[in-house]
C-alpha positions in Angstrom: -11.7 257.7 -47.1 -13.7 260.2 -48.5 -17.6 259.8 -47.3 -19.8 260.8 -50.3 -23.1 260.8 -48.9 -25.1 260.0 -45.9 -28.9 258.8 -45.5 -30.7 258.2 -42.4 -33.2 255.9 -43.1 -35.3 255.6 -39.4 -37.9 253.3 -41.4 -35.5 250.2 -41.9 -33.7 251.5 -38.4 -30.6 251.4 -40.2 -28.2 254.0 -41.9 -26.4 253.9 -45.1 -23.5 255.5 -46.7 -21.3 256.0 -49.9 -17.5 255.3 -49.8 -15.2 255.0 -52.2 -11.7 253.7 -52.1 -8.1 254.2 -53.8 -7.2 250.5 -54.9 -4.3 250.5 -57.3 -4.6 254.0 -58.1 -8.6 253.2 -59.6 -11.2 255.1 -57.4 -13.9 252.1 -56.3 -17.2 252.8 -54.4 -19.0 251.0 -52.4 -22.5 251.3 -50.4 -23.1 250.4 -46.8 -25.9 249.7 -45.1 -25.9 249.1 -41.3 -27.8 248.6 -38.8 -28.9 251.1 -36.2 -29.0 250.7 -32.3 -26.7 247.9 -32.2 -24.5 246.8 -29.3 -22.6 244.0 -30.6 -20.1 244.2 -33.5 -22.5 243.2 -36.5 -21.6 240.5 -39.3 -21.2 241.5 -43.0 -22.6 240.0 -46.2 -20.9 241.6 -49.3 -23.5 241.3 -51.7 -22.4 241.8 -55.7 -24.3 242.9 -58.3 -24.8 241.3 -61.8 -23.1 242.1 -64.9 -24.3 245.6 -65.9 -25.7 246.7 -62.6 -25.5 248.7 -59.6 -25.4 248.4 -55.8 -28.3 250.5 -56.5 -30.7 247.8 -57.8 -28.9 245.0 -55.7 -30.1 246.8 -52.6 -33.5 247.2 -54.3 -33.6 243.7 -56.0 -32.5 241.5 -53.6 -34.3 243.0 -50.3 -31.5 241.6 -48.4 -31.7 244.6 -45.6 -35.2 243.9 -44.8 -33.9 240.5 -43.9 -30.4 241.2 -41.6 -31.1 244.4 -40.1 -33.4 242.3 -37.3 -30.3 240.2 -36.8 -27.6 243.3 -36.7 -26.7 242.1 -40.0 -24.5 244.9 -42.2 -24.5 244.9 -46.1 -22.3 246.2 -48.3 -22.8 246.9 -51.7 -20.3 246.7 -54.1 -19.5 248.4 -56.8 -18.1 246.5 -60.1 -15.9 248.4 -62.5 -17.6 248.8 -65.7 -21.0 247.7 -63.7 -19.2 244.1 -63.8 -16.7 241.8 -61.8 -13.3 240.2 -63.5 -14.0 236.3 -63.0 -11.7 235.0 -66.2 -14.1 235.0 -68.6 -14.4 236.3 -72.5 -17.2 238.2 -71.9 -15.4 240.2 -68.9 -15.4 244.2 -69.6 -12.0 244.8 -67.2 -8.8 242.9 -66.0 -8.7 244.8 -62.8 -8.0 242.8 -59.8 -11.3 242.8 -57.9 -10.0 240.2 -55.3 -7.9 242.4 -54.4 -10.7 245.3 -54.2 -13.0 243.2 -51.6 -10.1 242.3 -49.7 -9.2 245.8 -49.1 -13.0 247.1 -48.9 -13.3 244.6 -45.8 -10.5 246.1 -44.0 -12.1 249.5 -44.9 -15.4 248.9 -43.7 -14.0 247.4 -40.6 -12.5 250.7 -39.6 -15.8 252.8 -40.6 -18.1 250.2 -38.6 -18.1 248.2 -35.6 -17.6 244.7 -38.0 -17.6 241.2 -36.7 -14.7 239.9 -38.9 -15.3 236.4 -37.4 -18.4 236.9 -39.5 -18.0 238.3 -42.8 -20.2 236.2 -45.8 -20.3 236.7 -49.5 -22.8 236.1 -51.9 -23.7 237.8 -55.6 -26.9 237.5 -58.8 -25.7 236.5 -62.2 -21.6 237.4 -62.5 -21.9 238.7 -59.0 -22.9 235.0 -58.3 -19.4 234.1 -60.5 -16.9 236.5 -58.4 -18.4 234.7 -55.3 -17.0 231.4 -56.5 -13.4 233.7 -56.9 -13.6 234.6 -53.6 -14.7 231.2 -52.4 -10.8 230.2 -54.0 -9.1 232.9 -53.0 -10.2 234.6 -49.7 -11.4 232.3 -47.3 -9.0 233.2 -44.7 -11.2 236.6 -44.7 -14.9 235.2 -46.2 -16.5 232.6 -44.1 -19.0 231.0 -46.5 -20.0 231.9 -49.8 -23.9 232.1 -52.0 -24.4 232.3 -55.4 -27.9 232.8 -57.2 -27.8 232.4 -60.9 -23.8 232.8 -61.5 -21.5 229.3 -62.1 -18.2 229.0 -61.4 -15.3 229.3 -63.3 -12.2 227.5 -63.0 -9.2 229.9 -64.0 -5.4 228.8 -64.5 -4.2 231.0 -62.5 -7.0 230.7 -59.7 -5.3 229.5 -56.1 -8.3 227.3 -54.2 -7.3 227.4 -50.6 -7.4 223.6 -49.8 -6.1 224.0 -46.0 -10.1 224.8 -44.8 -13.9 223.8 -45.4 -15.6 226.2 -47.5 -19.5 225.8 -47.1 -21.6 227.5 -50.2 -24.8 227.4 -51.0 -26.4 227.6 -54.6 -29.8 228.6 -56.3 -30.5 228.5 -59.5 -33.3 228.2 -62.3 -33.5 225.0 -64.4 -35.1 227.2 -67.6 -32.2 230.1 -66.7 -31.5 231.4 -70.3 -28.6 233.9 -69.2 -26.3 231.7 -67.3 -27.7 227.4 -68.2 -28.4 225.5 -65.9 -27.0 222.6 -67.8 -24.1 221.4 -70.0 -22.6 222.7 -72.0 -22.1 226.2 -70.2 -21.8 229.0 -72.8 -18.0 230.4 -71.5 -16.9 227.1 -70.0 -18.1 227.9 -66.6 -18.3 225.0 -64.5 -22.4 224.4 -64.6 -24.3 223.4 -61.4 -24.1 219.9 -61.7 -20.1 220.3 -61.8 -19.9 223.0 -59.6 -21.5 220.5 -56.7 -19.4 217.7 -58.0 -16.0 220.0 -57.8 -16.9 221.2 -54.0 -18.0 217.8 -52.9 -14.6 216.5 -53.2 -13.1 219.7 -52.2 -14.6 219.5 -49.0 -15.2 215.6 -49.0 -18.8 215.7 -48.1 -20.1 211.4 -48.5 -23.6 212.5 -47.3 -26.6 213.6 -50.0 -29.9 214.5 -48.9 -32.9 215.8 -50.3 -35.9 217.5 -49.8 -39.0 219.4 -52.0 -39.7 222.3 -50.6 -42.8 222.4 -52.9 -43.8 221.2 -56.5 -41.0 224.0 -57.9 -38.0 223.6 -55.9 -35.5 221.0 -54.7 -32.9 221.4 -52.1 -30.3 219.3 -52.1 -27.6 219.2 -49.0 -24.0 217.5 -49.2 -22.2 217.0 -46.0 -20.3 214.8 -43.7 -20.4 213.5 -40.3 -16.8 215.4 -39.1 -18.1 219.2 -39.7 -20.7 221.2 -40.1 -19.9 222.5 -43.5 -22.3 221.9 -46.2 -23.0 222.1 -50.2 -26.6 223.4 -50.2 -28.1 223.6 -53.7 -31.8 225.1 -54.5 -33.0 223.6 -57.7 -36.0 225.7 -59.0 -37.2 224.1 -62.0 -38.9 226.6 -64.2 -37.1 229.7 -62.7 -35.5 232.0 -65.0 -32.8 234.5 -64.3 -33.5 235.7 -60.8 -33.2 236.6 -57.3 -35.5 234.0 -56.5 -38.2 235.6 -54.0 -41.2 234.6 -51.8 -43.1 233.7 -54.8 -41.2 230.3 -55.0 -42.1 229.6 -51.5 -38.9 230.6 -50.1 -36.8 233.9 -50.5 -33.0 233.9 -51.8 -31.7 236.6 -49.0 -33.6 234.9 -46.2 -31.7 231.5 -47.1 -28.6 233.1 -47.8 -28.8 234.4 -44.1 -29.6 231.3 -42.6 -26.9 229.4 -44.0 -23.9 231.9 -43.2 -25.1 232.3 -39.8 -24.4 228.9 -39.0 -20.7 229.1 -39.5 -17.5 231.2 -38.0 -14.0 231.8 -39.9 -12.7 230.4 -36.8 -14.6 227.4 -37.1 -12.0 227.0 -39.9 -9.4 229.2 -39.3 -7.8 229.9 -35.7 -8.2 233.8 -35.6 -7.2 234.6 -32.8 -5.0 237.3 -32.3 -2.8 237.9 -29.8 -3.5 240.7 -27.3 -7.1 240.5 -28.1 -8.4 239.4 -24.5 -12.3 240.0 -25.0 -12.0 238.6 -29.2 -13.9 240.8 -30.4 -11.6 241.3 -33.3 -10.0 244.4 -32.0 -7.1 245.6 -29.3 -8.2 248.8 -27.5 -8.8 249.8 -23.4 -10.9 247.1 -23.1 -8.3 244.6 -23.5 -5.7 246.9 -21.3 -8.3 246.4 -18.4 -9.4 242.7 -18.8 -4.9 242.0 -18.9 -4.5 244.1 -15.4 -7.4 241.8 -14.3 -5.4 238.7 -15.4 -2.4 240.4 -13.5 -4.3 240.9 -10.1 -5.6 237.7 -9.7 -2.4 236.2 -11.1 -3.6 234.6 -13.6 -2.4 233.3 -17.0 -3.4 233.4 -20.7 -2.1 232.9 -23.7 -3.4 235.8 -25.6 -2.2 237.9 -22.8 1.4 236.9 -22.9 2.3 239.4 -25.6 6.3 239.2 -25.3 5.8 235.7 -24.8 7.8 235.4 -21.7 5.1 233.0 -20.1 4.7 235.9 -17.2 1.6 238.2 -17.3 3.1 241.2 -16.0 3.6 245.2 -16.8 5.8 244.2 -19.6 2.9 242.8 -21.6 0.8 246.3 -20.3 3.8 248.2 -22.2 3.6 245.9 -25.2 -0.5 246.0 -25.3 -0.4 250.1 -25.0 2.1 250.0 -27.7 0.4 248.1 -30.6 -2.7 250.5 -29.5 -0.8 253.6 -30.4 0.6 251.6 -33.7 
């Protein structure tokens, strides 16, 4: 990858950088911003821009640094191609295969930055909001849960909605939104909000409904069930427009978002383990060499450690370890 520009920004004790990336022969950029000073592998929200808009004023609009650097958050920044994202619908500027594009920008920013990929959230405004609810279908074995503010989802024929796992998502939106309704009948067939909770509770078979006003302007309602911890969170804002709701509503959009994908793990859905991984920390370097001559010494056993699979921990599973290192 070709690094287009650097910015220390001491303030917000973070720095941020440029990228762009060959997918399918199109040049696609993206913006990172990560946090400074931290000793742990940080999680990662991809945050997606509207339709006709920039990672620019997503950074700007949506304030979402000030609220996960303090927890060694990392954002990145998206960039759509024509300023938008392909989600199936008439009013889509490109047919370029944007799935594909995140799924390959995650790997990418996981070998630029110390990622948590146990950890990795996505969440988007307006049609950013709408190519969250693709990804929700069509990488959660990467993207651990899923936010939209002011974007519906739209059902596609040839959309593959992974039905092996949970997939928790939460949902804000404005009651008097005159971009993307609220209610039926949506203006490109998009599933509204009403649906879109209907369509996920039965996905997930969440029995359980709660509510709660926050204040005289906005309604949470939660969907769950008693077996898992994955939820359907939706914040009704009656009398909000078309926006990243902020403080002024007695609650802020990013802070939310954060506090809901922090509750969950992909491998609270998905075993990700990975063999020869001994610390999990989602990558197979010295570290994990040391911690299997450990296991050997005090003749020990463990699965992740057996790497030909021969039930022995010995120097045959150092050789094999060293080897997938070097690739």
């Amino acid at each position: 990858n070709r690094i287009l520009l650097i910015i220390m920004l001491p303030i917000s004790f973070c720095f941020s950088q440029w990228f762009d990336l060959d997918h399918e022969g199109v040049n696609r950029l993206y913006y990172v911003s990560y946090p400074s000073g931290n000793s742990e592998s940080s999680p990662l929200i991809i945050n997606m821009h509207g339709f006709g808009g920039n990672p620019s004023n997503q950074l700007s609009g949506t304030q979402m640094n000030t609220y996960a650097f303090p927890q060694n958050i990392a954002v990145v920044y998206p960039q759509g191609m024509n300023n938008a994202w392909n989600v199936g619908t008439f009013w889509d500027t490109h047919s370029y295969d944007d799935i594909g594009f995140i799924n390959l920008l995650i790997d990418d920013i996981a070998s630029n930055f110390d990622i948590d990929l146990n950890r990795v959230y996505a969440c988007g405004f307006s049609n950013g909001g709408y190519m969250t609810y693709e990804l929700a279908c069509e990488l959660s074995d990467k993207i651990t849960a899923f936010g939209s503010v002011a974007g519906n989802f739209m059902l596609n024929n040839d959309q593959q909605c992974n039905d092996t796992r949970d997939i928790p998502i939460i949902h804000f939106h404005g009651t008097v939104d005159q971009v993307v309704g609220y209610y039926a009948p949506s203006f490109d067939q998009s599933l509204t909000v009403g649906e879109s909770i209907n369509y996920w509770v039965e996905f997930n078979n969440l029995a359980i409904e709660n509510y709660e006003s926050l204040n005289s302007y906005v309604n949470i309602y939660t969907y769950s069930k008693e077996t898992s911890s994955t939820e359907f969170v939706h914040y009704q804002v009656v009398g909000g427009n078309h926006e990243w709701f902020s403080n002024n509503w007695g609650f802020h959009a990013s802070e939310e978002l954060i506090n809901f994908f922090l509750q969950y793990q992909l491998s609270d859905f998905i075993d990700s383990s990975i063999l020869g991984d001994l610390n999990e920390d989602s990558n197979i370097n010295i570290q994990d060499v040391i911690l299997l001559i450990n296991i050997i010494l005090n003749s020990e056993y463990s699965e992740l450690a057996d790497l030909n699979g021969d039930l022995q921990i010995d120097i045959l599973d150092i050789v094999q370890i060293i080897n997938v290192i070097l690739g």
